[in-house]
C-alpha positions as CSV (number, residue, x, y, z in Angstrom):
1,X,-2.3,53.5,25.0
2,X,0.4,50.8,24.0
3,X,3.1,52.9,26.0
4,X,1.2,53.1,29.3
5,X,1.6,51.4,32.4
6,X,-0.8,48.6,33.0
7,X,-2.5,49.3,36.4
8,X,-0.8,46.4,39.1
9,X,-2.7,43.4,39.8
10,X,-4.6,43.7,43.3
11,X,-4.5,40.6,46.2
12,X,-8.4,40.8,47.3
13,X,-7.5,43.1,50.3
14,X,-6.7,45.5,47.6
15,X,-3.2,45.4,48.5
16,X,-0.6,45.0,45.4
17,X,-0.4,41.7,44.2
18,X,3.2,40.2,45.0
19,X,4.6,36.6,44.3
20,X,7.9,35.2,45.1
21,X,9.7,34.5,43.0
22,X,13.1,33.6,44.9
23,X,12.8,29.1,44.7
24,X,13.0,30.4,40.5
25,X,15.9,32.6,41.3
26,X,18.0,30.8,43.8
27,X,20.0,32.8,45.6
28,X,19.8,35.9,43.5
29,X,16.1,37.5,43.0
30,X,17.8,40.7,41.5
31,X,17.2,42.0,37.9
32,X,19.7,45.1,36.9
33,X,18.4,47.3,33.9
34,X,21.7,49.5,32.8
35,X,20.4,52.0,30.3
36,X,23.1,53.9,28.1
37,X,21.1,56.5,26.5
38,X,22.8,59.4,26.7
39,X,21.2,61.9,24.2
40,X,17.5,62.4,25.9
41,X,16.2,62.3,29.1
42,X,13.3,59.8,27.8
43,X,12.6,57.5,24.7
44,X,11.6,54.4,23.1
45,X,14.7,52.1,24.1
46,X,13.5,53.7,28.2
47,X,9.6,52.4,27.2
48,X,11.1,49.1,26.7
49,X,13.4,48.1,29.7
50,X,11.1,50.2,32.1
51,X,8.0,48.3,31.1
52,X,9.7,45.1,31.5
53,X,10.9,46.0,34.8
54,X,7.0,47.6,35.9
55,X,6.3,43.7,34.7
56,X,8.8,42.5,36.7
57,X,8.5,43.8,39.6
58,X,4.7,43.6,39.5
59,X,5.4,39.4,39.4
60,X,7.5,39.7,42.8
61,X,11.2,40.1,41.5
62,X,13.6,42.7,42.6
63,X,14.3,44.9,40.4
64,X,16.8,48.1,39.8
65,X,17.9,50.3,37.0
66,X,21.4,52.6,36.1
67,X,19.9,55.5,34.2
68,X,22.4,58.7,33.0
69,X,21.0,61.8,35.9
70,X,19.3,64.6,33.9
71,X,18.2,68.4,35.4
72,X,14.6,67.4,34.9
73,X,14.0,63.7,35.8
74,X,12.0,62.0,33.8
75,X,8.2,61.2,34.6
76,X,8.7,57.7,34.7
77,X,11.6,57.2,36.4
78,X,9.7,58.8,39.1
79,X,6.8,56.3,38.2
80,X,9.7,53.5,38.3
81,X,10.9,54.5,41.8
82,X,7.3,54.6,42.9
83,X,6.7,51.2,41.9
84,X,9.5,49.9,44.3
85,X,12.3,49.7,41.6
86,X,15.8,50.8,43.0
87,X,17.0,53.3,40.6
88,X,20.9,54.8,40.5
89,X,21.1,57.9,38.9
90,X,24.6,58.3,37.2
91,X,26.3,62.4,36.7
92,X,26.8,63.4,33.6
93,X,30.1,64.8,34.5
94,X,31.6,63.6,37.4
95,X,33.2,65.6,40.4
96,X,36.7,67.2,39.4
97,X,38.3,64.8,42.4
98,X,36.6,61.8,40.6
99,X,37.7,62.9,37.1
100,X,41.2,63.4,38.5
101,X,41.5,60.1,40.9
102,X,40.5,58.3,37.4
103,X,43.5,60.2,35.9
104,X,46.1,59.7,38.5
105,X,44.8,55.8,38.5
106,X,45.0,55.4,34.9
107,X,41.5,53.7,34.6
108,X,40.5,53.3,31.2
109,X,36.8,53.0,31.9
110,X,34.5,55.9,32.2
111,X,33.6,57.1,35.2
112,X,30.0,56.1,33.8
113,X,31.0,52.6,33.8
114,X,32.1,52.7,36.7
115,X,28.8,53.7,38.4
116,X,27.6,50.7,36.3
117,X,30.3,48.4,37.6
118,X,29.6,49.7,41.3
119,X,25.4,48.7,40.7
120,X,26.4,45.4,39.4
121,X,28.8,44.9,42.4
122,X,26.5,46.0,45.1
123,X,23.6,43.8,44.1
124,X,24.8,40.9,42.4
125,X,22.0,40.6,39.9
126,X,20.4,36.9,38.9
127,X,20.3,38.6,34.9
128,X,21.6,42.2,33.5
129,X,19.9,43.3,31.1
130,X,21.9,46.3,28.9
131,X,20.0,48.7,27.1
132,X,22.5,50.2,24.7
133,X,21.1,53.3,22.5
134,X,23.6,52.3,20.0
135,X,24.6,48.5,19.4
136,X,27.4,48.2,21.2
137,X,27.4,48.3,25.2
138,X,30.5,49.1,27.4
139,X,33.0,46.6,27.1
140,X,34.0,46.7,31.0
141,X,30.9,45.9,32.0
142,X,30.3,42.9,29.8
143,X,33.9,41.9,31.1
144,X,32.5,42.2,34.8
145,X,29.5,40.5,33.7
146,X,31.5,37.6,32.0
147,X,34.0,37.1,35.3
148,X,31.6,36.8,37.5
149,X,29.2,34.8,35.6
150,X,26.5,36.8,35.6
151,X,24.0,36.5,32.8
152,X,23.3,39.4,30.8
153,X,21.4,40.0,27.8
154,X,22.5,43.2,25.3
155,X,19.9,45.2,23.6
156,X,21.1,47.2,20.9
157,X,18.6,50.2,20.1
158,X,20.5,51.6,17.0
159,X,23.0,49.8,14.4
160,X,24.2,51.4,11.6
161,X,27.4,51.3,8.8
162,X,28.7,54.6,10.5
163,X,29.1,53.3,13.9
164,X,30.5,50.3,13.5
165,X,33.5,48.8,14.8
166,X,37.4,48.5,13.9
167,X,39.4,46.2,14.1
168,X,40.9,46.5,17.5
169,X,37.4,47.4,18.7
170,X,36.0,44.2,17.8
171,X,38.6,42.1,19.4
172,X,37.7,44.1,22.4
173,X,34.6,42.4,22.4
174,X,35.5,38.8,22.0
175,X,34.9,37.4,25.4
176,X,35.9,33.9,26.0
């Protein structure tokens, strides 16, 4: 069907079919998929960025993904993993010594985004690509992406009069 997996091109050896892609990527040969969803394990906004990175990958790129843990992992991150495609898998609900270090060190981002921020850190990325559920990513980590010039793309899954922005919201996102 339209949501499967295409099966992975084959060299004549019947070995996966791989091509570099590094001379197009200089220096960085690293795509990060950060996926917000938070309300279900699986859904249409995971079909998207995952079949891009099965695409990806399947052309020679490296590719990894921040996905929220659940109890059950999904099918296809399993799939993803399979396929070669780094995968961090954020808590729900961090350890009480995280939640309370984040206290004591009056961060302001999540300790979500900061798994995020840690990913983006720890493999420097040639493009981030953010999957938002809603329309609005997390402001740190288009911040992070903005300092250290890393191109990003935002996809916004949801938009809606209700969950809109203020004021002081919206200047949040102004970066420049």
């Amino acid at each position: 069907g339209l949501l499967e997996r295409r099966p992975r091109p084959r060299a004549r050896d019947g070995a996966p079919a791989r091509v570099a892609r590094d001379s197009e990527l200089p220096g960085k040969a690293r795509i990060a998929f950060i996926s917000t969803m938070t309300s279900a394990p699986w859904g249409g906004s995971e079909e998207l960025w995952a079949n891009a990175a099965f695409t990806l990958a399947d052309e020679g790129y490296g590719v990894c993904a921040s996905v929220r843990r659940w109890p059950q992992t999904p099918k296809r991150l399993v799939e993803l993993a399979s396929a070669g495609i780094e995968i961090q898998s954020r808590r729900s609900v961090p350890p009480l010594w995280r939640r309370a270090y984040r206290k004591l060190a009056a961060r302001r981002e999540t300790q979500d985004e900061l798994d995020m921020l840690s990913l983006l850190s720890a493999v420097d990325p040639a493009l981030v690509v953010l999957s938002d559920g809603n329309c609005m990513p997390p402001v740190s980590v288009l911040r992070y992406c903005a300092a250290q010039r890393l191109p990003f793309v935002t996809i916004g899954h949801m938009s809606s009069g209700y969950f809109g922005s203020n004021d002081v919201e919206a200047a949040n996102y102004q970066i420049g």
